[in-house]
The first five atom37 places (N, CA, C, CB, O) and aatype in JSON, in Angstrom:
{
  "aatype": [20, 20, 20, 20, 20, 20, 20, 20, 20, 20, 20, 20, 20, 20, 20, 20, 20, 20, 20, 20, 20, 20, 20, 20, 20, 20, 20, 20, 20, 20, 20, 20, 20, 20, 20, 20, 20, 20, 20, 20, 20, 20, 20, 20, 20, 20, 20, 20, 20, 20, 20, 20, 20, 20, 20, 20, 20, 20, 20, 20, 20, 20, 20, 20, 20, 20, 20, 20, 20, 20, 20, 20, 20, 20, 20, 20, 20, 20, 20, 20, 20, 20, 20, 20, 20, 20, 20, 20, 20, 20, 20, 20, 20, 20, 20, 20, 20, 20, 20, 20, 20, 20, 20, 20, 20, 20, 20, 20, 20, 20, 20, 20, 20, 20, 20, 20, 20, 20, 20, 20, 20, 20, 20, 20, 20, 20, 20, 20, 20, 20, 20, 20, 20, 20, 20],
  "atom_mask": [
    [1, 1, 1, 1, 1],
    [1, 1, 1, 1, 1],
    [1, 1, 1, 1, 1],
    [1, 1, 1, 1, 1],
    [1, 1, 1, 1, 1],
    [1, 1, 1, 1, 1],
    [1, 1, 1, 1, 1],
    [1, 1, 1, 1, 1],
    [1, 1, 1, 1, 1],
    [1, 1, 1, 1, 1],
    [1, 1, 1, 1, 1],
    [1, 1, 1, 1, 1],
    [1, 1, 1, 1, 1],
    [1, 1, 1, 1, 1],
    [1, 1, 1, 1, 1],
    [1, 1, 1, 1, 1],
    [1, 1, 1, 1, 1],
    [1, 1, 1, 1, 1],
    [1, 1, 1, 1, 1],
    [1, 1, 1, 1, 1],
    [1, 1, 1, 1, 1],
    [1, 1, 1, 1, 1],
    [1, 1, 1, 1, 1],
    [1, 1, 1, 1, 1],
    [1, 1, 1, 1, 1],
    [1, 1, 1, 1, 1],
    [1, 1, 1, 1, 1],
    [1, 1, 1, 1, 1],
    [1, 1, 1, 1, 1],
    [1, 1, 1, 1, 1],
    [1, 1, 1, 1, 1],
    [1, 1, 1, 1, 1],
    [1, 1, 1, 1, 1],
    [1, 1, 1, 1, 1],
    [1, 1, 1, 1, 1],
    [1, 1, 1, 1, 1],
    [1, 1, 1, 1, 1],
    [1, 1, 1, 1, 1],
    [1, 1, 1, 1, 1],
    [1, 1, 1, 1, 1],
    [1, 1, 1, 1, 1],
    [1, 1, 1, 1, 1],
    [1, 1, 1, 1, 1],
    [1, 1, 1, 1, 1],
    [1, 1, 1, 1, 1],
    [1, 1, 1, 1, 1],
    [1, 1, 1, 1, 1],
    [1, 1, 1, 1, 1],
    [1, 1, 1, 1, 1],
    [1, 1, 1, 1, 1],
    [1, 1, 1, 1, 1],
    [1, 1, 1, 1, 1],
    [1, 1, 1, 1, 1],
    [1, 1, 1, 1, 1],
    [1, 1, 1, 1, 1],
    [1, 1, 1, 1, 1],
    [1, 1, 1, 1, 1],
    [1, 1, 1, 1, 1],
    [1, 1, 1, 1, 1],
    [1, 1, 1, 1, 1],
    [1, 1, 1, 1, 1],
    [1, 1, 1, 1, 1],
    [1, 1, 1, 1, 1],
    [1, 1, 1, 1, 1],
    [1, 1, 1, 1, 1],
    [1, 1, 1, 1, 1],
    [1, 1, 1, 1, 1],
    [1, 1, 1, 1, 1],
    [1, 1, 1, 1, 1],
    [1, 1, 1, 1, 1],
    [1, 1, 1, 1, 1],
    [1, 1, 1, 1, 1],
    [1, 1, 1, 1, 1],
    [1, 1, 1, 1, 1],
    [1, 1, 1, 1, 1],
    [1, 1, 1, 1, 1],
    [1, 1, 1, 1, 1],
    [1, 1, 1, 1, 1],
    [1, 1, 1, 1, 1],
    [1, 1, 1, 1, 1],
    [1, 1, 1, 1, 1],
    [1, 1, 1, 1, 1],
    [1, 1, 1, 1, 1],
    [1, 1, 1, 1, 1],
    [1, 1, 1, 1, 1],
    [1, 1, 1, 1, 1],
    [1, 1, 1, 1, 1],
    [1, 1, 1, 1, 1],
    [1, 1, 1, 1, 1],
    [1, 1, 1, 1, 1],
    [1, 1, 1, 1, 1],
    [1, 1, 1, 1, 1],
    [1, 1, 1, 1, 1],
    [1, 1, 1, 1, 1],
    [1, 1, 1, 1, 1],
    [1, 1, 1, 1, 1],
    [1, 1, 1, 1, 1],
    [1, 1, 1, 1, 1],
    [1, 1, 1, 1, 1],
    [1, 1, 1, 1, 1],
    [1, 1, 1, 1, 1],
    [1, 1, 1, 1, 1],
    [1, 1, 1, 1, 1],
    [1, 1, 1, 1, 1],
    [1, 1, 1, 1, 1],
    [1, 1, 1, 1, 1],
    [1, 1, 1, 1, 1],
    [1, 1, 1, 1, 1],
    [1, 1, 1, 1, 1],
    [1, 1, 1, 1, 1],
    [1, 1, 1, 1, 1],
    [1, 1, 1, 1, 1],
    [1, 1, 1, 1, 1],
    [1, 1, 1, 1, 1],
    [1, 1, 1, 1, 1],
    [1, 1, 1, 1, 1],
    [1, 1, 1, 1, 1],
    [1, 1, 1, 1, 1],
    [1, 1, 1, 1, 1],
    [1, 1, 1, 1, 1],
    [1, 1, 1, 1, 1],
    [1, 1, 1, 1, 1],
    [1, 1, 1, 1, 1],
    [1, 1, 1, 1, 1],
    [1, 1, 1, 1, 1],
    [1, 1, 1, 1, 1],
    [1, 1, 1, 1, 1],
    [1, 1, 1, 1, 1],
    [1, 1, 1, 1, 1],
    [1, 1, 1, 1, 1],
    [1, 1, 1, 1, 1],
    [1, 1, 1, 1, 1],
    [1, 1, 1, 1, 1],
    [1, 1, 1, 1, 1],
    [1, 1, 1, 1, 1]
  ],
  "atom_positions": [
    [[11.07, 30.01, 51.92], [9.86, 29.42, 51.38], [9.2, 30.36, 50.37], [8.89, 29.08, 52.52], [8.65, 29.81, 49.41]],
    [[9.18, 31.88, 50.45], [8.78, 32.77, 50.07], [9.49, 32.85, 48.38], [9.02, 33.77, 51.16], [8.99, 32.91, 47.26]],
    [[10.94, 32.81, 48.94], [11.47, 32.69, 47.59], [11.44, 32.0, 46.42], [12.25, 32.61, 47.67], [11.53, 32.37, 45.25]],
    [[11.21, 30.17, 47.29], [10.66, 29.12, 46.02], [9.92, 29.06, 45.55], [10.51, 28.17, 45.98], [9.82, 28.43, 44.5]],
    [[8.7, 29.9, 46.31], [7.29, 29.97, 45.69], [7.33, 31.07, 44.46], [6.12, 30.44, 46.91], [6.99, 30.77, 43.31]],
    [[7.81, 32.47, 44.86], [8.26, 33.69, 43.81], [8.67, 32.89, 42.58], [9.65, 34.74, 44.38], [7.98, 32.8, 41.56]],
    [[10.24, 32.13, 42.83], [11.13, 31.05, 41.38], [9.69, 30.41, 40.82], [12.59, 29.27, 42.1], [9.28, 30.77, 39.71]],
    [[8.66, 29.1, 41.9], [7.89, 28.92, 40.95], [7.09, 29.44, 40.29], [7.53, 28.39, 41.07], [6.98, 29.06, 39.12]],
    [[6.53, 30.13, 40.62], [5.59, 31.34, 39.83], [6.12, 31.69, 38.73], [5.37, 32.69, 40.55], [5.69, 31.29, 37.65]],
    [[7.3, 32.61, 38.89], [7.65, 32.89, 37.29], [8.07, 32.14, 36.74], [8.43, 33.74, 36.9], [8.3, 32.57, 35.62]],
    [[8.47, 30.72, 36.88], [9.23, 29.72, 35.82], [7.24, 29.08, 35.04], [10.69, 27.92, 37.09], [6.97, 28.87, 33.85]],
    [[6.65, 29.01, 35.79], [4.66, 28.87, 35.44], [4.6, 30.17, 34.51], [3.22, 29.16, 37.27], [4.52, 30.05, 33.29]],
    [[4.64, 31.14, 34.98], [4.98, 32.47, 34.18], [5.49, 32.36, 32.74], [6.05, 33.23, 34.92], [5.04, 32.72, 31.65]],
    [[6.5, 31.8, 33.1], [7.55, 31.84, 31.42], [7.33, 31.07, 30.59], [9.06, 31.56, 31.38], [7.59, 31.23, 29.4]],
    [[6.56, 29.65, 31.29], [6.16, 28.64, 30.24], [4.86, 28.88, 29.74], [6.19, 27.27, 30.73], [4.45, 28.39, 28.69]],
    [[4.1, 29.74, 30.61], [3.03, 29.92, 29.92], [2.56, 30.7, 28.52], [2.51, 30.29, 30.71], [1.72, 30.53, 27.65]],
    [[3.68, 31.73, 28.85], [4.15, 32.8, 27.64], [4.65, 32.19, 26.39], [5.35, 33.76, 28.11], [4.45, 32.63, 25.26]],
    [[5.28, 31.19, 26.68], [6.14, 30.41, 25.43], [5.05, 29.28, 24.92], [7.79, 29.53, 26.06], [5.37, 28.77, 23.85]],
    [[3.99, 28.87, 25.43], [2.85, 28.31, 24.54], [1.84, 29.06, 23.7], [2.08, 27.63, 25.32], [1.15, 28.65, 22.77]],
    [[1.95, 30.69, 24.45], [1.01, 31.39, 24.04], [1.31, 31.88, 22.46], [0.83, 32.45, 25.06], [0.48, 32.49, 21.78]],
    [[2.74, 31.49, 21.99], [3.34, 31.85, 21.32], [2.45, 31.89, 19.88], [4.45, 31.18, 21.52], [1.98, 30.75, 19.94]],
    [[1.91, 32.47, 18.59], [1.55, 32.35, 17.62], [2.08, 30.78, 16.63], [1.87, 33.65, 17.23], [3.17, 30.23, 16.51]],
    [[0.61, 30.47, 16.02], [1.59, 29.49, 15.31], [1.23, 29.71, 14.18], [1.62, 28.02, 15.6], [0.29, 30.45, 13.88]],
    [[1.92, 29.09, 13.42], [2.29, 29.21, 11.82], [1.07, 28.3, 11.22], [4.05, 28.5, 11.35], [0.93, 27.08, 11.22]],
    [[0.47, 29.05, 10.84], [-0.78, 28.44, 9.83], [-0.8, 28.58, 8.63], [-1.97, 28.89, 10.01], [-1.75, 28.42, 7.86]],
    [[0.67, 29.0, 8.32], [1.26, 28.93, 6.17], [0.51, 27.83, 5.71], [3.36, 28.38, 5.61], [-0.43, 27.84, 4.92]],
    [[1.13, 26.7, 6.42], [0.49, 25.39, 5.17], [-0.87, 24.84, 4.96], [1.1, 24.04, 5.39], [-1.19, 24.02, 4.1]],
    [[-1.97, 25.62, 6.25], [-3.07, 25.22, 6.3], [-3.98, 26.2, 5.77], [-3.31, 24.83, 7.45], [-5.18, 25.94, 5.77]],
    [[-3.44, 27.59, 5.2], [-3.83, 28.65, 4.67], [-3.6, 28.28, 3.42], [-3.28, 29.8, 5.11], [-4.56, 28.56, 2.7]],
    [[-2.5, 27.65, 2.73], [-2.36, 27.18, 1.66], [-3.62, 26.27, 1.17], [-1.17, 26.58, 1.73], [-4.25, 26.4, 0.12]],
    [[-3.84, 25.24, 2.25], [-4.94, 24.18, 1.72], [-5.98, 25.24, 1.94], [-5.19, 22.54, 2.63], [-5.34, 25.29, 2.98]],
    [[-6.87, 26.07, 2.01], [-7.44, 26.77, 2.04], [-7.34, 27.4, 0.52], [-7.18, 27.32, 3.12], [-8.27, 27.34, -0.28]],
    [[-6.36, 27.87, 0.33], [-6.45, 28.48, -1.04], [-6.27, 27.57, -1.81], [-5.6, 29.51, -1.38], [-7.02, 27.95, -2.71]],
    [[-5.77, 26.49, -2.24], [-5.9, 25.51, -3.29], [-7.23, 24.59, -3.2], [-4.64, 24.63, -3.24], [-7.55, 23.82, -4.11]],
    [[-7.83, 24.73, -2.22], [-9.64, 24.23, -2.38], [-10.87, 25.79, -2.65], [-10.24, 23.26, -0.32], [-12.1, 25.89, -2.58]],
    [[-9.86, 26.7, -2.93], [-10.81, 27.93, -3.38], [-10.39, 28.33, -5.21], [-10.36, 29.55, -2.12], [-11.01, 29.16, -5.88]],
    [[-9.12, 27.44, -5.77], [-8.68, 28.31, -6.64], [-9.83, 28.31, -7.29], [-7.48, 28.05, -7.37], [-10.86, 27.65, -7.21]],
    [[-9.39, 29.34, -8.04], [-10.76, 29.67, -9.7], [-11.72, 30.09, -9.34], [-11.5, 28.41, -10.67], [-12.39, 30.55, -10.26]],
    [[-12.42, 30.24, -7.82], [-13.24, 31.03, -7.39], [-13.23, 32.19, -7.42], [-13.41, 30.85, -6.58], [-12.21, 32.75, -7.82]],
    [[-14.12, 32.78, -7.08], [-13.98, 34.47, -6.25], [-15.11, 34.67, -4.99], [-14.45, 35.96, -7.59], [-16.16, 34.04, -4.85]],
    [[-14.72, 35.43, -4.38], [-15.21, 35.81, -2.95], [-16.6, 36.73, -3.27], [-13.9, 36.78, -2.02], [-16.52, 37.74, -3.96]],
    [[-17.76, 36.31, -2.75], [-18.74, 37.1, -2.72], [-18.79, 37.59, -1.0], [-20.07, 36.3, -3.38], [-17.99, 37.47, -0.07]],
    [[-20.19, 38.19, -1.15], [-20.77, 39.17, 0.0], [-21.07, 38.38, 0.7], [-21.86, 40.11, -0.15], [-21.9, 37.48, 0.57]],
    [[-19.98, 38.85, 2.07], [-20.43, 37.61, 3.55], [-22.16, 37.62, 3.64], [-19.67, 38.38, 5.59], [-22.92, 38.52, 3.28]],
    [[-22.43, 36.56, 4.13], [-23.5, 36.16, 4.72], [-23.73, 35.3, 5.99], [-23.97, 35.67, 3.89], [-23.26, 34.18, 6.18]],
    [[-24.66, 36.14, 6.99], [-25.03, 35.52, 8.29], [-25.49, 34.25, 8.37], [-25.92, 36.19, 8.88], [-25.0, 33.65, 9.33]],
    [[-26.56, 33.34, 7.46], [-27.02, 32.31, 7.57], [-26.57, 31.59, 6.59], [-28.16, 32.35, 7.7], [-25.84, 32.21, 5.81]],
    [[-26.83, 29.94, 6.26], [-26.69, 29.48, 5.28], [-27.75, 28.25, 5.47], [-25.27, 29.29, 5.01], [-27.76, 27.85, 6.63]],
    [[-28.68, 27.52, 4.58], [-29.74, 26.47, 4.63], [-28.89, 25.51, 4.53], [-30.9, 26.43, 3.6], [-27.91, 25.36, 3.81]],
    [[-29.57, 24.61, 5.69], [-29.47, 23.4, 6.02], [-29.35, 22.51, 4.87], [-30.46, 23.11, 6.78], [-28.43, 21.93, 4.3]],
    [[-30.67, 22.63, 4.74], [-30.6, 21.14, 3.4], [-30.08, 21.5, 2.06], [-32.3, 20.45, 2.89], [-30.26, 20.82, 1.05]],
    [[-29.27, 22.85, 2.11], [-28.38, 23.11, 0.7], [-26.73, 22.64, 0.84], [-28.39, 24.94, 0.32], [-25.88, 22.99, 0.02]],
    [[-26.43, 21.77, 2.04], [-25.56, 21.92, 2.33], [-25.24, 20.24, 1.38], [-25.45, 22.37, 3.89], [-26.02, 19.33, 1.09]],
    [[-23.78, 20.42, 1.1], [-23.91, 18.64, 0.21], [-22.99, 17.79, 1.1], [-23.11, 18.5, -1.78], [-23.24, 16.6, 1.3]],
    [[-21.67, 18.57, 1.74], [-20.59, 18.01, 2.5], [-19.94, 19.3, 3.21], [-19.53, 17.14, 1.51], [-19.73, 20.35, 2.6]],
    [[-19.64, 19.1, 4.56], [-18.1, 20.03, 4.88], [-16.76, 19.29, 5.18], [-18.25, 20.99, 6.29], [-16.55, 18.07, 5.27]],
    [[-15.77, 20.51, 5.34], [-14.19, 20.23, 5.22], [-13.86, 21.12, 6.4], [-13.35, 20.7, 3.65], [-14.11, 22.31, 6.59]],
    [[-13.13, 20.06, 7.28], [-12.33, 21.24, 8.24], [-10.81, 21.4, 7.46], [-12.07, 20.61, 10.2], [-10.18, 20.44, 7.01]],
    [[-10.4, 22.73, 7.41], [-9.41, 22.84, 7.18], [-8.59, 23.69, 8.42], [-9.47, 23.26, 5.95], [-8.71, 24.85, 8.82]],
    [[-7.51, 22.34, 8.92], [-6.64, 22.7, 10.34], [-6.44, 23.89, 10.99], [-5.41, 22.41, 10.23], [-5.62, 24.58, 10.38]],
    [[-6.93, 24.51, 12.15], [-6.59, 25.82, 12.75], [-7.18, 26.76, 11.82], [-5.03, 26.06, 12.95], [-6.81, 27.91, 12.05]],
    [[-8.33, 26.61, 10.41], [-7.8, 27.67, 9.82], [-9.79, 27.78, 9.61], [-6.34, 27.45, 8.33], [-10.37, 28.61, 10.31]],
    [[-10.38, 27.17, 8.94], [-11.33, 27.6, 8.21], [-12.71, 26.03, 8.49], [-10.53, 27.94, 6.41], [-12.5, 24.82, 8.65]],
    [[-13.6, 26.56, 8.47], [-14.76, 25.53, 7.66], [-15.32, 25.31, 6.37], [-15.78, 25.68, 8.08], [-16.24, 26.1, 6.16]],
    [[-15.15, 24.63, 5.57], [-16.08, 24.96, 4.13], [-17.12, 24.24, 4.26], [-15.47, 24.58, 2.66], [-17.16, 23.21, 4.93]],
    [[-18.19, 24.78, 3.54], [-19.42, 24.17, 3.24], [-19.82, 23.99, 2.11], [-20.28, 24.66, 3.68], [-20.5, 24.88, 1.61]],
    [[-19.54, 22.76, 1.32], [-20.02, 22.56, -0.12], [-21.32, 23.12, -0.62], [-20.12, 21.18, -0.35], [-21.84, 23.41, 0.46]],
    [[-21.91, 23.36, -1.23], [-23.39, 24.13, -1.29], [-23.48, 22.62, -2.64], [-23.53, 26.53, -1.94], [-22.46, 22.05, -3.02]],
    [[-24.84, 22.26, -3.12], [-24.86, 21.46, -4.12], [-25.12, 22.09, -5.21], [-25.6, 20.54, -3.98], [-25.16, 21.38, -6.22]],
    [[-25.45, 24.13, -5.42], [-25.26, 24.14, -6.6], [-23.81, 24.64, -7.05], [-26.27, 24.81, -7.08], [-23.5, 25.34, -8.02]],
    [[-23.13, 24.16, -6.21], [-21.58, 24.12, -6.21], [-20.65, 25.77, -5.49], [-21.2, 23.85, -8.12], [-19.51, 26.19, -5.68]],
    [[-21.51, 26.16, -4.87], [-20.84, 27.5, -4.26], [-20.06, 26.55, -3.03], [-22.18, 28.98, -3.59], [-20.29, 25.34, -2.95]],
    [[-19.19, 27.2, -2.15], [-17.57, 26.58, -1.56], [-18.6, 27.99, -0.34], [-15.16, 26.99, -2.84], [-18.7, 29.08, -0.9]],
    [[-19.26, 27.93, 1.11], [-19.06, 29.19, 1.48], [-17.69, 28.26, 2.89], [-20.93, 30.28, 2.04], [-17.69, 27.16, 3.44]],
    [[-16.86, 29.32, 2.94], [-16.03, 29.89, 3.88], [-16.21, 29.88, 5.47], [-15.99, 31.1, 3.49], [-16.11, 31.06, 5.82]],
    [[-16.39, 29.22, 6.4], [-16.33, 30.24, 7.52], [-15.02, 30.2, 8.53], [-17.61, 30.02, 8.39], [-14.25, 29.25, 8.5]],
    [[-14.87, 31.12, 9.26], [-13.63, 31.2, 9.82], [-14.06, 31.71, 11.31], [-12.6, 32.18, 8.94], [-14.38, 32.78, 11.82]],
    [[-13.9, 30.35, 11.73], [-14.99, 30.43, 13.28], [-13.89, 31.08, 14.55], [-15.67, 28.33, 13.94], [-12.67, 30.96, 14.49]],
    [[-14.65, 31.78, 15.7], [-14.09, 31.99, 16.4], [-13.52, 30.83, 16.97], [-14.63, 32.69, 16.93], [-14.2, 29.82, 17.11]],
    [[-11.76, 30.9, 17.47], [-11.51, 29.27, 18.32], [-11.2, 28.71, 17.18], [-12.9, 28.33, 19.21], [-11.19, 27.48, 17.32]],
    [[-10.88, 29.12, 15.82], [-10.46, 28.03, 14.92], [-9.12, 27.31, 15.27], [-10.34, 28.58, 13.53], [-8.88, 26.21, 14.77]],
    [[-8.35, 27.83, 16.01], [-7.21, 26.93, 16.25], [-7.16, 25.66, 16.79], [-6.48, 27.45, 16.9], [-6.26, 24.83, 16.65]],
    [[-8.29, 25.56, 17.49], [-8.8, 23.88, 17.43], [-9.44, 23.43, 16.79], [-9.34, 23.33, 18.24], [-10.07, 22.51, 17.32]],
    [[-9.75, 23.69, 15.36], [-10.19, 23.09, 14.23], [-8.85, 22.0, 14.04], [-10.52, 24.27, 12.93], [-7.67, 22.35, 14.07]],
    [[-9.41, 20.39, 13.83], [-8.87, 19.68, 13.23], [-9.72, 18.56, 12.44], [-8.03, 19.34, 14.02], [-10.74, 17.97, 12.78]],
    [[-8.8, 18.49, 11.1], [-9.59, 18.11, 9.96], [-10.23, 15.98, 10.54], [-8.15, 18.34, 8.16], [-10.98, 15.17, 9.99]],
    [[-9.25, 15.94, 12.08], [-9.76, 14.23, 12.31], [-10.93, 14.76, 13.15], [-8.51, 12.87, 13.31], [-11.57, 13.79, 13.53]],
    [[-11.4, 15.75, 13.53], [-12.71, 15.72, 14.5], [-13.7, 15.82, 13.63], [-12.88, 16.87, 15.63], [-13.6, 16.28, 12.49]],
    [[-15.06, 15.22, 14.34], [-16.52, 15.6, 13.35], [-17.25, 16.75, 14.02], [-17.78, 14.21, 13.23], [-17.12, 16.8, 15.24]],
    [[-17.74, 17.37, 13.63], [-18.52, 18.66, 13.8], [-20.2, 18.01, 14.09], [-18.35, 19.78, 12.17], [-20.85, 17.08, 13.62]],
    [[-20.36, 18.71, 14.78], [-21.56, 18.42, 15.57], [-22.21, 19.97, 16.29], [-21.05, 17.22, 16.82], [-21.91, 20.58, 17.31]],
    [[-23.2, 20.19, 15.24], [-24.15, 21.17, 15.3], [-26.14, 20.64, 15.88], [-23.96, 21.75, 13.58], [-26.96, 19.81, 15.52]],
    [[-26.08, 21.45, 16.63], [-27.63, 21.7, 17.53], [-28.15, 23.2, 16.88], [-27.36, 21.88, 19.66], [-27.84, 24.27, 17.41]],
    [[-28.99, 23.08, 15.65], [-29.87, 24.02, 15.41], [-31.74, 23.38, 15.63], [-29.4, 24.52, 13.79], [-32.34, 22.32, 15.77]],
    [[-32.03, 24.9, 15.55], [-33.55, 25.02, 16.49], [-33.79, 25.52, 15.0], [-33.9, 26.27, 18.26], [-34.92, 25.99, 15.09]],
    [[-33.53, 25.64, 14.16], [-33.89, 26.44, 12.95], [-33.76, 25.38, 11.55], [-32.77, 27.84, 12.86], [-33.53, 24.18, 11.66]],
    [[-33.96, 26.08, 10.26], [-33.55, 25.07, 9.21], [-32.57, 25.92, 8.76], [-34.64, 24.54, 8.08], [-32.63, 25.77, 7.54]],
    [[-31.51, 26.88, 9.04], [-30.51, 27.69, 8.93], [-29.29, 27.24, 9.38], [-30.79, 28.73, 9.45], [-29.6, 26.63, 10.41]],
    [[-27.74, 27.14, 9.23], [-26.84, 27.23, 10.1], [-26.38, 28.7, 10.62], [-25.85, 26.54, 9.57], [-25.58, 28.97, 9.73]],
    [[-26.38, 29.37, 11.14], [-26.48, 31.4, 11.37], [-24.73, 31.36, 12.17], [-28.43, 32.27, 13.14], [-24.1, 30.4, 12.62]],
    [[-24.32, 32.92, 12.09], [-23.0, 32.78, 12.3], [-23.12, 32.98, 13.87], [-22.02, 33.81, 11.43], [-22.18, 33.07, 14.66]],
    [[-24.21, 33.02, 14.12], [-24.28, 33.24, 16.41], [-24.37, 31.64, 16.39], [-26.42, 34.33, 17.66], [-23.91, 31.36, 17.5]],
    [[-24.6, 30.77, 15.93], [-24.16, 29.13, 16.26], [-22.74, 28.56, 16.87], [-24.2, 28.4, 14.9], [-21.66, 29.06, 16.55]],
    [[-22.83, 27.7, 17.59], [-21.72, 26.98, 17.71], [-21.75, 25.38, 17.67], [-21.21, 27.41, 18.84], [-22.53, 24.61, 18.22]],
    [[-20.5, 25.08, 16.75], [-20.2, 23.83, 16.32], [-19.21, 23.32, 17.6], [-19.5, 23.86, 14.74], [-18.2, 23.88, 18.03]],
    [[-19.82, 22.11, 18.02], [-18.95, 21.34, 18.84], [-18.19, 20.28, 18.39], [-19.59, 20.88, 19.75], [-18.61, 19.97, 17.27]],
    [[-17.27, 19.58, 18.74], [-16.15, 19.35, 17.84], [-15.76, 17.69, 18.74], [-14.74, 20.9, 17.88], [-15.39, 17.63, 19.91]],
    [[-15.92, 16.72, 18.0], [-15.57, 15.34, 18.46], [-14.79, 14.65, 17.54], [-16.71, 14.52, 18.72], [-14.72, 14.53, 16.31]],
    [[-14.09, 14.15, 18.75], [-12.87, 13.68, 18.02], [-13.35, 12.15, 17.44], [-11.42, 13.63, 19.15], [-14.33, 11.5, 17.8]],
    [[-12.37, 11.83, 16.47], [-13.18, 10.67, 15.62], [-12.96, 9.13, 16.04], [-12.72, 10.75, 14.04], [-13.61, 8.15, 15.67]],
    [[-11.73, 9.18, 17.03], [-11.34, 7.89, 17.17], [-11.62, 7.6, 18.79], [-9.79, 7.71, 16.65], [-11.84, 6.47, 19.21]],
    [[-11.57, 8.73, 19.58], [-11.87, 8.54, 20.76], [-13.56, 8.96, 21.39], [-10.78, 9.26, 21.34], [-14.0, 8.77, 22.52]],
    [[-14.03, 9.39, 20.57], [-15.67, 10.07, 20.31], [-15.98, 10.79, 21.96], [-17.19, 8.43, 19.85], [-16.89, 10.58, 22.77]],
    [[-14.81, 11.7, 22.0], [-15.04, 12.2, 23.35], [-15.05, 14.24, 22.39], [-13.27, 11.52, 24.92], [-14.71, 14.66, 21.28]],
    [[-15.5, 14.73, 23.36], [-15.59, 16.19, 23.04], [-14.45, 16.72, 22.73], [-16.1, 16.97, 24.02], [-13.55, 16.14, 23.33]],
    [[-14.09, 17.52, 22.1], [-12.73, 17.7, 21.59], [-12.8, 19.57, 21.64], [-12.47, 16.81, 19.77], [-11.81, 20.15, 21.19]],
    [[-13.52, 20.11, 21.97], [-13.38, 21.47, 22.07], [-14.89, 22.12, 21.01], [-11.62, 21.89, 21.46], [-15.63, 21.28, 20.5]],
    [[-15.04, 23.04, 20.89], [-16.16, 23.77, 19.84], [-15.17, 25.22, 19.9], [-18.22, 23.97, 20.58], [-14.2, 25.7, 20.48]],
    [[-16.44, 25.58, 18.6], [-16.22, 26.93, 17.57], [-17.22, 27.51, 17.76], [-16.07, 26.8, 16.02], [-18.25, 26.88, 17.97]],
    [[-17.21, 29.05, 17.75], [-18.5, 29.89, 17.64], [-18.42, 30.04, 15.82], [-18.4, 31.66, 18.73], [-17.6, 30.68, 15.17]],
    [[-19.03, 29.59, 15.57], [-19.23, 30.63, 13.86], [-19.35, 32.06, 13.45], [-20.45, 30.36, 13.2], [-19.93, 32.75, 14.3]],
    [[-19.03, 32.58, 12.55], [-18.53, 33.53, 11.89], [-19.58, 33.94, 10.65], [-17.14, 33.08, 11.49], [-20.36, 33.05, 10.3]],
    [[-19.61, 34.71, 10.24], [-19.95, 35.15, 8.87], [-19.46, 34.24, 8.22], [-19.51, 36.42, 8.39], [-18.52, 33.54, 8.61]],
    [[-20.22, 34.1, 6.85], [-20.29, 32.72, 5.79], [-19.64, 33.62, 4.17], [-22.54, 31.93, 5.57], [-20.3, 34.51, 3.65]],
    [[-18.72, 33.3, 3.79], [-18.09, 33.72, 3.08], [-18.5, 32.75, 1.36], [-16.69, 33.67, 3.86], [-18.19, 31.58, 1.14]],
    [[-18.88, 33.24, 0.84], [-19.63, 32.29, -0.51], [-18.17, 32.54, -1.48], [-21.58, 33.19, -1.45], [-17.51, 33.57, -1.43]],
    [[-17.87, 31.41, -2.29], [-17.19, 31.72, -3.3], [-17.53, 30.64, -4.01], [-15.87, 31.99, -3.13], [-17.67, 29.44, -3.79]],
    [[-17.67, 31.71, -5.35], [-18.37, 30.93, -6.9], [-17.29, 30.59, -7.92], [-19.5, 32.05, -7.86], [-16.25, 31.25, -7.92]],
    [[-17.48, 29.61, -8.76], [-16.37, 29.31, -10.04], [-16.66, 30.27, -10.53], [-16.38, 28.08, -11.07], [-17.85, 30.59, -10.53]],
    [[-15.45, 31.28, -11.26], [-15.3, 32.1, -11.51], [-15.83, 32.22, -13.21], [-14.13, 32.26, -11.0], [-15.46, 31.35, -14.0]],
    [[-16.32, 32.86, -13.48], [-17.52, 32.24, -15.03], [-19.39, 31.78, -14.61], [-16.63, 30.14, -15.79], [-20.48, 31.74, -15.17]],
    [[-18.98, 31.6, -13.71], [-20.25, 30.47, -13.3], [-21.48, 31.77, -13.15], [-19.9, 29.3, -11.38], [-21.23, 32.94, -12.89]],
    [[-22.91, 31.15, -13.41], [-23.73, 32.52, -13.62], [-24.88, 31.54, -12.45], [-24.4, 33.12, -15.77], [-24.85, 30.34, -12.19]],
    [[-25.6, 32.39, -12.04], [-26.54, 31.96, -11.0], [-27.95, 31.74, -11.74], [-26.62, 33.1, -9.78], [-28.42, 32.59, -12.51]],
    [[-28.56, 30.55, -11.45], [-29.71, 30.18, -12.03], [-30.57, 30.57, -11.24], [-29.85, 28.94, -12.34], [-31.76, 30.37, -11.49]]
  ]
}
């Protein structure tokens, strides 16, 4: 009895190791950089205003963008992004008129509107068209 229990354990053991496995986020790092080209990367920032925000983009396992409307792209790359997926909606509870990187975005899925996991946020990564001058 001792023994089948030992076999199951490590066969629970081995499969658990083989999910833990890294995954390949090439092609979603790609969409990441082809919705940044022509930019450049400014100085992270902790907060970002609410009502400057125009639209966001999940991009899969990898990133959040936040359109700004005078056209800055900021970046964030939340803790737990590997359950970022671009079919869930993001669903934020602020007490502030800020989104700040100690926030967390909870994450619903779009077709079944059940909870789908959350993100802690990160530092806010701004990137400007490259030319572009600040008014």
């Amino acid at each position: 009895m001792r023994l089948r229990f030992a076999l199951l354990a490590a066969a629970l053991l081995a499969g658990g190791t083989a999910s833990a496995a890294p995954q390949d986020n090439s092609r979603y790092e790609a969409k990441l950089a082809k919705a940044l080209e022509g930019r450049t990367a400014g100085e992270p920032v902790k907060c970002i205003n609410l009502r400057d925000i125009r639209s966001t983009e999940i991009i899969d396992r990898t990133a959040i963008l936040y359109r700004m409307y005078n056209g800055t792209v900021y970046v964030n790359r939340p803790s737990g992004a590997s359950t970022l997926d671009s079919d869930d909606v993001l669903v934020t509870r602020t007490f502030t008129s800020q989104l700040c990187s100690i926030d967390i975005v909870q994450l619903v899925s779009r077709t079944s509107r059940f909870f789908s996991g959350s993100v802690g946020l990160s530092e806010f990564v701004p990137y400007s068209k490259v030319g572009a001058t600040k008014k």
